[in-house]
C-alpha positions in Angstrom: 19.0 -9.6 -16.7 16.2 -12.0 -17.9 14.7 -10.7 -21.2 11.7 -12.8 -20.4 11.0 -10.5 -18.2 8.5 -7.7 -19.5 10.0 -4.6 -17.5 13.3 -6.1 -19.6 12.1 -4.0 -22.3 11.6 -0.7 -20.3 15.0 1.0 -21.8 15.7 4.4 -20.9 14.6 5.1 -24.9 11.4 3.5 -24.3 10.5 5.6 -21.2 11.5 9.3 -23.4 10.0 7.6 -26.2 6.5 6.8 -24.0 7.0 10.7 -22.5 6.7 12.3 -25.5 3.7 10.0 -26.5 2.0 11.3 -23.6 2.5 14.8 -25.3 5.6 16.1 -22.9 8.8 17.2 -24.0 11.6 15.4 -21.8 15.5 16.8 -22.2 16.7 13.2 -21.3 17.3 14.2 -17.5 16.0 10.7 -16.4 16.0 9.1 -13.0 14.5 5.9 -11.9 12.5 6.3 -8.0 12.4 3.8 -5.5 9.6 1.5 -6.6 9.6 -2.1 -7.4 5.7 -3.1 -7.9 5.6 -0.5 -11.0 8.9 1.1 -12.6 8.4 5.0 -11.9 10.9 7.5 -12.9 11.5 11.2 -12.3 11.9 13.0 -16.0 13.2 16.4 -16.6 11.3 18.7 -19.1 12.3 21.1 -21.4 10.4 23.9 -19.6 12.5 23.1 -16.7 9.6 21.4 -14.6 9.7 17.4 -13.8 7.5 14.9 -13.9 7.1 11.4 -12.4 5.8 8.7 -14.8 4.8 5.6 -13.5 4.7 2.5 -16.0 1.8 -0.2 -14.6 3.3 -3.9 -13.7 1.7 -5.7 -16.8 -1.2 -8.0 -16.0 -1.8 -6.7 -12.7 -4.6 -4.1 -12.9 -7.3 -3.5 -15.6 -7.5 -0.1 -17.1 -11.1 -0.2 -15.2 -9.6 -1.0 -12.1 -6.5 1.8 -12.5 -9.5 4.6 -13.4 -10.8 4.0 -10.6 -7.2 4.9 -8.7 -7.1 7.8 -10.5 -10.8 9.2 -10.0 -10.6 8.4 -6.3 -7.3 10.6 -6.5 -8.8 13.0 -8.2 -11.6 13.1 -6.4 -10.4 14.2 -3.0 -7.6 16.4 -5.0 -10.6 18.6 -5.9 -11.6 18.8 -2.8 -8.7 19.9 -2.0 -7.5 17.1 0.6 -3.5 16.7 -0.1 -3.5 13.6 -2.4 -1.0 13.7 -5.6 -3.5 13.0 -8.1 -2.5 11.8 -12.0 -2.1 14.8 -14.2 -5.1 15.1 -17.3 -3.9 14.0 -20.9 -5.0 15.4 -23.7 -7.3 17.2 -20.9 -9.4 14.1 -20.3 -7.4 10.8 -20.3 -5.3 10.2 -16.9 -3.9 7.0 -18.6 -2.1 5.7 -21.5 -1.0 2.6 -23.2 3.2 2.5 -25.3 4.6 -0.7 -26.3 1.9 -2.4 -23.8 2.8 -1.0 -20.8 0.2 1.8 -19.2 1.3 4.5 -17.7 0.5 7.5 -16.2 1.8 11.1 -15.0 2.3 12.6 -11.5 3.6 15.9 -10.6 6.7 16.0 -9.1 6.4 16.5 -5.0 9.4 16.8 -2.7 8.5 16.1 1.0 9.9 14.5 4.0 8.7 11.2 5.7 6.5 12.0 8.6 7.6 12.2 12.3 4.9 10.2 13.6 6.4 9.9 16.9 5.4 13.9 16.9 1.9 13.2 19.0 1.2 16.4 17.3 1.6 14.7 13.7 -0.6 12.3 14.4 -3.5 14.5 15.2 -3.1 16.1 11.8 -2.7 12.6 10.3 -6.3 11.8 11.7 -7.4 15.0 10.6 -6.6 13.5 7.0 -6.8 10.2 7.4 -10.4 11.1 8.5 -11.3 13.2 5.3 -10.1 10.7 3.2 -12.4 8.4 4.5 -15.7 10.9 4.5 -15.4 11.1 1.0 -14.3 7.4 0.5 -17.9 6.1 1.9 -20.2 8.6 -0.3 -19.9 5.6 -2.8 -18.1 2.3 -3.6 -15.6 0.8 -5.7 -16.7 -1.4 -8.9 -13.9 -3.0 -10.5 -11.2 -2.4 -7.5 -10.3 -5.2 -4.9 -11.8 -6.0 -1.2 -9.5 -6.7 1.5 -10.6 -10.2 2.9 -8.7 -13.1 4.8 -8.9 -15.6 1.5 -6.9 -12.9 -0.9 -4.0 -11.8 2.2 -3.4 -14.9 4.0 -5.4 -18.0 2.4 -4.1 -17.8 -1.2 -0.3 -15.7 0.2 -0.5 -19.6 2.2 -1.2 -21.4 -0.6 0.9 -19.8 -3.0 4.4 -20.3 -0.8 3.4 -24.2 0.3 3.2 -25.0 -3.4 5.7 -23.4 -4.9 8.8 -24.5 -3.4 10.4 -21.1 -1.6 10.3 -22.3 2.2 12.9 -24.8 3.2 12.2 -28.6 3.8 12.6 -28.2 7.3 11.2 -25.3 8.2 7.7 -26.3 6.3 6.2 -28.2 9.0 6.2 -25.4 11.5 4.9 -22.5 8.6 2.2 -24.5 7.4 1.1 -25.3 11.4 1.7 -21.7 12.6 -0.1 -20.5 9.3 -3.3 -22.4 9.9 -3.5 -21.3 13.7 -3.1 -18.1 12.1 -6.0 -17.5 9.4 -8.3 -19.3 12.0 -7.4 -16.9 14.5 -7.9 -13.9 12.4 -11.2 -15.3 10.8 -12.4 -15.7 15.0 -11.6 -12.0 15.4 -13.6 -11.2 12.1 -16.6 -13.5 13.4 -16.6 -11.2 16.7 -16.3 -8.5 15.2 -19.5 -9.1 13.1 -20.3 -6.7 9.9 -17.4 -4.7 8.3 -18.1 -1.2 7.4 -16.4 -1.3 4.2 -15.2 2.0 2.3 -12.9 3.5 -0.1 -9.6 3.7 1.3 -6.0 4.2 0.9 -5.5 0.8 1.2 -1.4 1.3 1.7 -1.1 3.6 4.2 2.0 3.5 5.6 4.7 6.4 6.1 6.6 5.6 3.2 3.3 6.7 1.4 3.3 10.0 3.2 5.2 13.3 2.4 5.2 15.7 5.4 5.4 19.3 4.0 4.6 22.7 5.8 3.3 21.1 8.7 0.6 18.6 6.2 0.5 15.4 5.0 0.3 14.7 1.2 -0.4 11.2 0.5 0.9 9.4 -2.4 1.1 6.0 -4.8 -3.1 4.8 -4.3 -1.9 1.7 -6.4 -3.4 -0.7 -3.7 -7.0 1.5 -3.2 -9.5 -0.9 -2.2 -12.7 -1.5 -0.6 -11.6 -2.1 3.2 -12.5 -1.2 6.5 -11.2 1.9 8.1 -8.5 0.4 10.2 -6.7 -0.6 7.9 -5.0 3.0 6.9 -5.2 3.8 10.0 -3.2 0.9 12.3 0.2 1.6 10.4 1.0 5.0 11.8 1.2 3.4 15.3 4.3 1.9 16.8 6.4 1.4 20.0 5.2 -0.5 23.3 1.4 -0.6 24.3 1.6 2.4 26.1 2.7 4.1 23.4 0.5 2.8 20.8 -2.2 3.5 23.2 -1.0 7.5 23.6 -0.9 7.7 19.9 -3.9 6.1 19.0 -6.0 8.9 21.2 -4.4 11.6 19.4 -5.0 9.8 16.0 -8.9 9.2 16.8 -9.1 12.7 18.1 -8.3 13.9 14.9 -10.0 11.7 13.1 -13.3 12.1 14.5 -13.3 15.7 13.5 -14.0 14.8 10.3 -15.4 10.9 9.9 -16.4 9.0 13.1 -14.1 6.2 14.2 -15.5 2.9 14.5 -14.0 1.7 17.9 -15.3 -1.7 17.7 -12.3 -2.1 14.5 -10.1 -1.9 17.4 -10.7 -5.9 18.0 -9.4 -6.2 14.1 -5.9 -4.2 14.1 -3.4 -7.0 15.1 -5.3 -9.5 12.4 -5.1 -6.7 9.9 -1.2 -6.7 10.7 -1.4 -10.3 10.6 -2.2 -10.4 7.0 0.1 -8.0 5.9 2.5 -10.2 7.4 1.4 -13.1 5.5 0.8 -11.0 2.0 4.3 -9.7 2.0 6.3 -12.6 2.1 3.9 -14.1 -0.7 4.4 -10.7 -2.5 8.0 -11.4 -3.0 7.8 -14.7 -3.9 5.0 -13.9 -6.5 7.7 -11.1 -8.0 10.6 -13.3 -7.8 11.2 -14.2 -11.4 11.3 -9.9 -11.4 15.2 -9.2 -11.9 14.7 -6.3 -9.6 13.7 -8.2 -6.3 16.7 -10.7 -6.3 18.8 -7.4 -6.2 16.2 -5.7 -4.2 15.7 -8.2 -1.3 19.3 -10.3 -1.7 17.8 -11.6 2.0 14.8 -13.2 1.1 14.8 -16.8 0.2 17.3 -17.8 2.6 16.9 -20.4 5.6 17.8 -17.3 7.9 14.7 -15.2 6.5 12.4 -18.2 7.0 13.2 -18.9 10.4 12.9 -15.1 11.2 9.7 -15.0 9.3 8.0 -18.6 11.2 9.1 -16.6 14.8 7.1 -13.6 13.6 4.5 -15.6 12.8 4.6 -17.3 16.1 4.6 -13.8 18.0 1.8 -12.6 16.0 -0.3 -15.9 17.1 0.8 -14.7 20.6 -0.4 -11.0 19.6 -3.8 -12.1 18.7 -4.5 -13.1 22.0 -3.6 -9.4 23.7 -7.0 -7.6 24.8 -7.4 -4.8 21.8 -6.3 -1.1 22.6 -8.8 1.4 24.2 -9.7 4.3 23.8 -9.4 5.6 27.4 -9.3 9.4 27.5 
């Protein structure tokens, strides 16, 4: 392991001895949870409850910016809208600094991932979805991030043609296809005119959902930002057209009960996939030096993933170009 790396100091002793800093009492029973932006780990308490503690990737938020997570969390928690909201320290105080990482608690939750090809589930996810985003535009962020082309595809661009992670070959036809791309995207932002921008998720895909008793808790508001409302919304569709088409009216049906949908976003949903494309594969190159993602992604950084990666590229351009789901009833 590479003890330049910061996390390289987050020993099992550290996370008990950053626990019982936060004023808990572990009994050792640790176990570290799928996560690989932020090291978060499930720790047994000597009342027999758990915890999940989740230790903040150094340098990548400001406390301001993390508060405002947690107060958005928070905030629809006491409304009671199924969000896993930090627990209170020392009554007040949702986050802590050990040893320079910051952390924070979360009460343990045990769910199961969503069946969103349930038609069903997806109304109910609307319904949520919906209330989320009636109490995400009663005010805006200050401090937290705005989705926009520049940060998702311009600077993901820039970062992977200068820092030597696609292959000499293959470079001609990503930084081509890549243009095309952003241009396209910024087109469909330029017709769509004015954003509607609002608190959101930011992350909402079904890996950040636990389905329990027939509701959705939503989880891990790390990437909350200032965004338009398609973008928690566009993940929770999948299949063929038709069937993207089928879900999306039981989505907006239960959405609208709640928050009303802005159909004209509709035009934007294969540019907002197109920067998630883009953002990923930067995303793992940015975390490289991060002994966990070698291990993590063994694929990545190979001429295989490239050239998978430059023909996804080149079906998204061809995406773009698809007339927009409807919302035919």
């Amino acid at each position: 392991m590479d003890d330049a790396h910061p996390y390289a100091r987050l020993t099992p002793d550290l996370v008990l001895a950053a626990v019982e800093n936060l004023g808990f009492e572990p009994d050792a029973r640790i176990f570290a949870l799928n996560s690989y932006e932020n090291r978060v780990y499930q720790l047994g308490l000597e009342s027999g409850e758990s915890i999940v503690v989740k230790f903040y990737r150094p340098d990548r938020w400001t406390e301001e910016q993390i508060l405002e997570e947690h107060r958005f969390a928070q905030e629809l928690n006491s409304l009671e809208i199924p969000v896993i909201a930090p627990l209170a320290i020392n009554d007040s105080e949702t986050i802590q600094t050990y040893e320079g990482f910051q952390l924070a608690a979360f009460p343990l939750f045990i769910g199961r991932p969503p069946e969103l090809d349930n038609l069903d589930n997806l109304l109910v996810m609307g319904r949520f979805v919906g209330r989320i985003h009636a109490v995400g535009a009663t005010t805006n962020f200050l401090h937290r991030q705005t989705l926009s082309i520049d940060r998702f595809a311009v600077n993901s661009r820039e970062f992977l043609l200068s820092n030597s992670f696609i292959p000499d070959d293959l470079i001609p036809a990503y930084e081509s296809l890549s243009a095309d791309l952003i241009a396209r995207v910024e087109q469909r932002f330029a017709e769509h005119g004015k954003l509607t921008l609002l608190r959101i998720h930011g992350d909402c895909h079904p890996g950040n959902v636990l389905w329990k008793e027939d509701t959705p808790n939503f989880v891990d508001f790390d990437d909350t930002m200032m965004g338009p409302a398609m973008q928690d919304l566009w993940m929770m569709l999948s299949g063929d057209r038709n069937q993207r088409q089928a879900q999306l009216l039981e989505l907006v049906e239960g959405y609208n009960e709640f928050y009303d949908f802005q159909a004209s976003e509709l035009l934007l949903m294969e540019s907002l996939r197109t920067l998630r494309i883009m953002n990923y594969s930067a995303w793992l190159a940015r975390r490289w030096e991060d002994p966990a993602f070698p291990l993590s992604f063994p694929w990545f950084n190979t001429q295989r993933y490239w050239s998978e990666h430059i023909l996804e590229l080149r079906e998204q351009l061809a995406a773009l170009d698809e007339a927009p789901l409807e919302l035919i009833y």
